[in-house]
C-alpha positions as CSV (number, residue, x, y, z in Angstrom):
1,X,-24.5,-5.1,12.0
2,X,-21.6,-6.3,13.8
3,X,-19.1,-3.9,16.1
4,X,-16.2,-6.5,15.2
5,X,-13.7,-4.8,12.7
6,X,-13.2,-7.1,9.4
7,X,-9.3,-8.2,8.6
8,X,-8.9,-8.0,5.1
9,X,-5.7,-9.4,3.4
10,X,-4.2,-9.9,0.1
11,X,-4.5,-13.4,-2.1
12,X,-1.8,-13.1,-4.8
13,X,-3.1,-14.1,-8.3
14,X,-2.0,-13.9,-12.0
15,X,1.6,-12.0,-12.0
16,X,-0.4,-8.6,-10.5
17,X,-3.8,-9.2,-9.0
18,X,-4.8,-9.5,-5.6
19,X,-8.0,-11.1,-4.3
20,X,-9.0,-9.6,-1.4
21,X,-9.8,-11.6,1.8
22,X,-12.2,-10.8,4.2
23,X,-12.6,-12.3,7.2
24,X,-13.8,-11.6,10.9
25,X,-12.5,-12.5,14.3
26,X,-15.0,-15.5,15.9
27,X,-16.7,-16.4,12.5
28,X,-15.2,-18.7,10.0
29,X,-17.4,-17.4,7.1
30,X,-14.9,-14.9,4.7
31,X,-15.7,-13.4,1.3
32,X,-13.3,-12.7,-1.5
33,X,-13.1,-9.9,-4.0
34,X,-13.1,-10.5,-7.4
35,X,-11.6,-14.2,-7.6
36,X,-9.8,-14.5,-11.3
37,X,-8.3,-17.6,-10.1
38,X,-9.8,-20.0,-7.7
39,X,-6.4,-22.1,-6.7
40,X,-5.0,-19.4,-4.9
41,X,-8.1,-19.0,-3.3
42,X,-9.1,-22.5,-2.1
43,X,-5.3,-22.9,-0.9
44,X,-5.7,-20.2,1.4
45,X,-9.6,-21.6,2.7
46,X,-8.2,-24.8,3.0
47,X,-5.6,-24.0,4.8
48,X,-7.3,-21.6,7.1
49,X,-10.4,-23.8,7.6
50,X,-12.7,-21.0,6.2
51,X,-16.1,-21.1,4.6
52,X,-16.2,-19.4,1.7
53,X,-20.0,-17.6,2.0
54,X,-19.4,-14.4,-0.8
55,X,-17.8,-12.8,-3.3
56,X,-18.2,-9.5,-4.0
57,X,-17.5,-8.5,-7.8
58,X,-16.3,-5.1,-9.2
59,X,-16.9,-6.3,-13.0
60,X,-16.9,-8.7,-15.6
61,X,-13.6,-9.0,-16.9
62,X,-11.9,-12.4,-16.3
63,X,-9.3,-11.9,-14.4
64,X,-11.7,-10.4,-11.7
65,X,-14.6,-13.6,-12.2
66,X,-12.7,-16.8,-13.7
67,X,-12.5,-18.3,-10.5
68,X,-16.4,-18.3,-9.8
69,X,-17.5,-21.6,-11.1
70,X,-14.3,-23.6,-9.5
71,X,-15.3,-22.0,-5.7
72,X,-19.0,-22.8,-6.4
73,X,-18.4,-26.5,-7.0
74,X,-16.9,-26.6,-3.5
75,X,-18.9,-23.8,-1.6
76,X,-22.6,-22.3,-1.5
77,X,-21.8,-18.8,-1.8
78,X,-23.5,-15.8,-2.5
79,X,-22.5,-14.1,-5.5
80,X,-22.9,-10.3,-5.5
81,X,-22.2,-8.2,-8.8
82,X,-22.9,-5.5,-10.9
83,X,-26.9,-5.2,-12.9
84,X,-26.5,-4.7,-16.6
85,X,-23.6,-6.7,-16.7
86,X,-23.0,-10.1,-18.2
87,X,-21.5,-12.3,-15.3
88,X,-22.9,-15.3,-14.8
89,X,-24.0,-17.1,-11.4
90,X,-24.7,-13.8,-9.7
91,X,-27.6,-14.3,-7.4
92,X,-27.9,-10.7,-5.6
93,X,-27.6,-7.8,-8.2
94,X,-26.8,-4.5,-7.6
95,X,-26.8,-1.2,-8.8
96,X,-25.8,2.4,-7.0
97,X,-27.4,3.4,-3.7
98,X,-27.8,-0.7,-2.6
99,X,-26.3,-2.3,-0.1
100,X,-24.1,-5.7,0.5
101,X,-23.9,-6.9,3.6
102,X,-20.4,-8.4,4.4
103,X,-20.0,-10.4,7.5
104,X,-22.6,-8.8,9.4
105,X,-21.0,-5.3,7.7
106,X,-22.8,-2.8,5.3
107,X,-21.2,-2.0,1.9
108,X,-23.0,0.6,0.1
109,X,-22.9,0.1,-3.4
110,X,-21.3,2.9,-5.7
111,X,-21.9,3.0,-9.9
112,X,-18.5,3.8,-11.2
113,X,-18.7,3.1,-14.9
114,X,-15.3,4.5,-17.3
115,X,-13.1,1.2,-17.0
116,X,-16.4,-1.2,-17.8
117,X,-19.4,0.2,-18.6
118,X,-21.0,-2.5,-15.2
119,X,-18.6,-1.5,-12.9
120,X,-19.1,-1.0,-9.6
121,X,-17.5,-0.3,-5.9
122,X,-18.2,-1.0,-2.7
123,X,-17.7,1.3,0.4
124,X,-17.9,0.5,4.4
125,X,-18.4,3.9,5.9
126,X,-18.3,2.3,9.5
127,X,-15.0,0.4,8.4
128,X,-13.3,3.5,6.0
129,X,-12.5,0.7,3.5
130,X,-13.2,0.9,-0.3
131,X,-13.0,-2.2,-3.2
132,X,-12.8,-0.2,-6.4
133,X,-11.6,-2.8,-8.8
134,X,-10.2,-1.5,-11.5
135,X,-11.7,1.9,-11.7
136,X,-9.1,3.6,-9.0
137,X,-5.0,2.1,-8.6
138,X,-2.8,3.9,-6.5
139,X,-1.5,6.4,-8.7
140,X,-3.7,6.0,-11.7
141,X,-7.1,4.4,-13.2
142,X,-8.4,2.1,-15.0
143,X,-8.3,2.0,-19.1
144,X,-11.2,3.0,-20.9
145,X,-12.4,0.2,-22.3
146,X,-15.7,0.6,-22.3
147,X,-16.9,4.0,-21.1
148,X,-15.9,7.9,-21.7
149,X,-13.6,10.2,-19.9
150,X,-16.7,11.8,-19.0
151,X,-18.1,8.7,-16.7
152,X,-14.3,7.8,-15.5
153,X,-13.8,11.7,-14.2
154,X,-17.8,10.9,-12.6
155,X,-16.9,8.0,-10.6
156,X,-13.1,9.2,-9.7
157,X,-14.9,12.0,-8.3
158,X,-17.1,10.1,-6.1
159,X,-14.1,8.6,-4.7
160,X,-12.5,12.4,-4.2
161,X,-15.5,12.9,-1.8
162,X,-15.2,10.2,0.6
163,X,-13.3,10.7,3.9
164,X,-9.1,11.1,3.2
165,X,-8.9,8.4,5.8
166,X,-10.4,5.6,3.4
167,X,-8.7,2.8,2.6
168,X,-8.3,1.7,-0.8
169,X,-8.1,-1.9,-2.0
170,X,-7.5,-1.7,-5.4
171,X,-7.0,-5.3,-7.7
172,X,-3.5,-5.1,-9.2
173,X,-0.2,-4.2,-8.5
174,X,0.6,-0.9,-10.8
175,X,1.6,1.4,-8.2
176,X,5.9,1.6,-9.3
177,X,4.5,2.2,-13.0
178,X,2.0,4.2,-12.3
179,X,4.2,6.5,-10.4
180,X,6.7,6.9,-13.7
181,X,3.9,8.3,-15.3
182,X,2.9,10.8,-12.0
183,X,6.2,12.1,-11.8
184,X,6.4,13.0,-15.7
185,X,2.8,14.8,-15.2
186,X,3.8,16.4,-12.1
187,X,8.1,16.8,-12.3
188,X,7.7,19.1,-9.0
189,X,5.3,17.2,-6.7
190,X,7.3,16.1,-4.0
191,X,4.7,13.8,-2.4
192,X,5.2,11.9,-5.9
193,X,8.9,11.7,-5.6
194,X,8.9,10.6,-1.6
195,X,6.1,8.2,-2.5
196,X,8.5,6.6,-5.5
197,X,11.0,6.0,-2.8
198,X,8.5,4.1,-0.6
199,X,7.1,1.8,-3.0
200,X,10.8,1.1,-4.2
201,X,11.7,-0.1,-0.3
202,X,8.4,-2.3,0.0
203,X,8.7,-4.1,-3.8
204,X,12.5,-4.9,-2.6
205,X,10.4,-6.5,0.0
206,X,7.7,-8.3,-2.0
207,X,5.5,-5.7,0.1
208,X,2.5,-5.2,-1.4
209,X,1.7,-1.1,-1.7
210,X,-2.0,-2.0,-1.5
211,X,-4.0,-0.5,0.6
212,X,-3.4,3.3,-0.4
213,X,-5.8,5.5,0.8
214,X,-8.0,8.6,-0.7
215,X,-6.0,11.0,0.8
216,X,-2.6,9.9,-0.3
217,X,-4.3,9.6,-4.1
218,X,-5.5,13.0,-3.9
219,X,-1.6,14.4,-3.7
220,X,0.0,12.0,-5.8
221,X,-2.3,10.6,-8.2
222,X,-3.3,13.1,-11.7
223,X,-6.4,11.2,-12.2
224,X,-7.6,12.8,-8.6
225,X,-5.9,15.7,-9.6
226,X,-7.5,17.1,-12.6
227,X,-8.3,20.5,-11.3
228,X,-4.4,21.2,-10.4
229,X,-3.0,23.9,-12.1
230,X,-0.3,21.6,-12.8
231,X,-2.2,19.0,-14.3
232,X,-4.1,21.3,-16.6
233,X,-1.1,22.8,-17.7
234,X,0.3,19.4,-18.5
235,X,-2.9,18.7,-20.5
236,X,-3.0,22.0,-22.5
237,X,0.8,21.1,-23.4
238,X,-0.2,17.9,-25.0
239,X,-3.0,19.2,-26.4
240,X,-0.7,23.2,-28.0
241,X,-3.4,25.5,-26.3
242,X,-2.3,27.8,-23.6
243,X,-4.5,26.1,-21.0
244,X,-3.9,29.4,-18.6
245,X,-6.2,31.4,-21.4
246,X,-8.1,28.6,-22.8
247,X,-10.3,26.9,-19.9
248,X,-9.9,23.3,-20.4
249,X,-13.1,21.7,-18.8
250,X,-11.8,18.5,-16.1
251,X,-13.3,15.2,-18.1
252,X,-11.2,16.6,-21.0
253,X,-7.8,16.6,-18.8
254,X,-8.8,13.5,-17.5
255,X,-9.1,12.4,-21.4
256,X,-6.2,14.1,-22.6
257,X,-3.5,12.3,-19.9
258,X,-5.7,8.7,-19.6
259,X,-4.2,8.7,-23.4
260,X,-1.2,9.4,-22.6
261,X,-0.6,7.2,-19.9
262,X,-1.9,4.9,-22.6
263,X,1.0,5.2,-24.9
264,X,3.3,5.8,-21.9
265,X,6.9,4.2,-21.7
């Protein structure tokens, strides 16, 4: 383990992914976070005069692995990813409780399966920094795909118990949209409405509004929020019970607005 912090920055891909870059000051080995395309990617090593020697993945959707095989034809990199899972090339699996280590750095490995039944996170407690994939955006989750509300409320609430100071890299750029749909859940949450404001100023910019961080998402985002008042009350609207009388358990909150957001304009 190394006392030097990582520098982690964004590598624009598709029209709203970012692959994460990690590097470290004095070492010209980096790893990248779930590489959907590789030309981004090599324009940034090359450029840079960095050796590629990871990837970390999240899970098995394309846009988060279609890059692999192009970076292994020009680098000899470790591939780490998620057990049960059918991504190719990986050559150190990993399931919850394991470790990755990332530039000298430990990231423990958390199961977080809703979005994909395989996916996974990782989590530097020394560093405060979480990759969640798809499973956690700022100001919403992932789609369930492939799991149940029950395992997507499971794994958003292991991300509810790690420090508020965590940051959160996230994979795509939803926050603006995601916030439409906060604000309609939550009409009266004024850290919603002062947070719309801010991600307006930086996408003027071409600012990215990743990193957020697990204390922001636990005031403005309803998927963190599932055991508001407000929330619930939201739910039992949508579902016609008086959710006041009627005790509506958290998974099923979770369920009721994750299918709303679905259909959400």
């Amino acid at each position: 383990m190394t006392d030097s912090p990582l520098q982690i920055e964004a590598i624009k891909a598709f029209s709203d992914n970012y692959i994460w870059l990690i590097t470290a000051a004095g070492n010209n080995d980096c790893f990248v976070v779930d590489p959907g395309d590789a030309s981004p990617v090599m324009e940034t090593l090359e450029a840079r005069n960095l050796n590629l020697a990871g990837i970390l993945v999240t899970h098995h959707h394309a846009d988060h692995t279609g890059g692999i095989p192009e970076l292994l034809q020009h680098f000899d990199a470790r591939i780490y990813g998620p057990a049960n899972s059918s991504i190719r090339f990986l050559t150190d699996i990993l399931k919850d409780g394991d470790a990755a280590d990332v530039l000298g750095h430990p990231f423990q490995v958390l199961s977080v399966p809703g979005h994909t039944l395989d996916h996974i996170a990782y989590f530097s407690p020394q560093q405060f920094t979480l990759f969640c994939g798809d499973t956690l955006f700022s100001g919403g989750c992932g789609r369930l795909f492939e799991g149940t509300p029950q395992q997507m409320y499971d794994s958003l609430h292991k991300f509810r118990q790690l420090p508020d100071s965590t940051r959160v890299f996230c994979a795509h750029e939803y926050t603006a949209s995601n916030l439409k749909f906060a604000i309609a859940v939550e009409p009266d949450n004024q850290d919603i409405a002062d947070y719309i404001v801010r991600v307006e100023q930086l996408r003027r910019q071409d600012i990215p509004t990743i990193p957020t961080s697990i204390g922001l998402e636990k005031r403005i985002n309803p998927f963190l929020r599932t055991s508001d008042n407000t929330v619930i009350l939201c739910a039992g609207n949508r579902l016609n019970v008086n959710a006041p009388d009627q005790k509506i358990p958290e998974p099923e909150v979770l369920r009721v607005i994750r299918e709303w957001k679905d259909n959400f304009q």
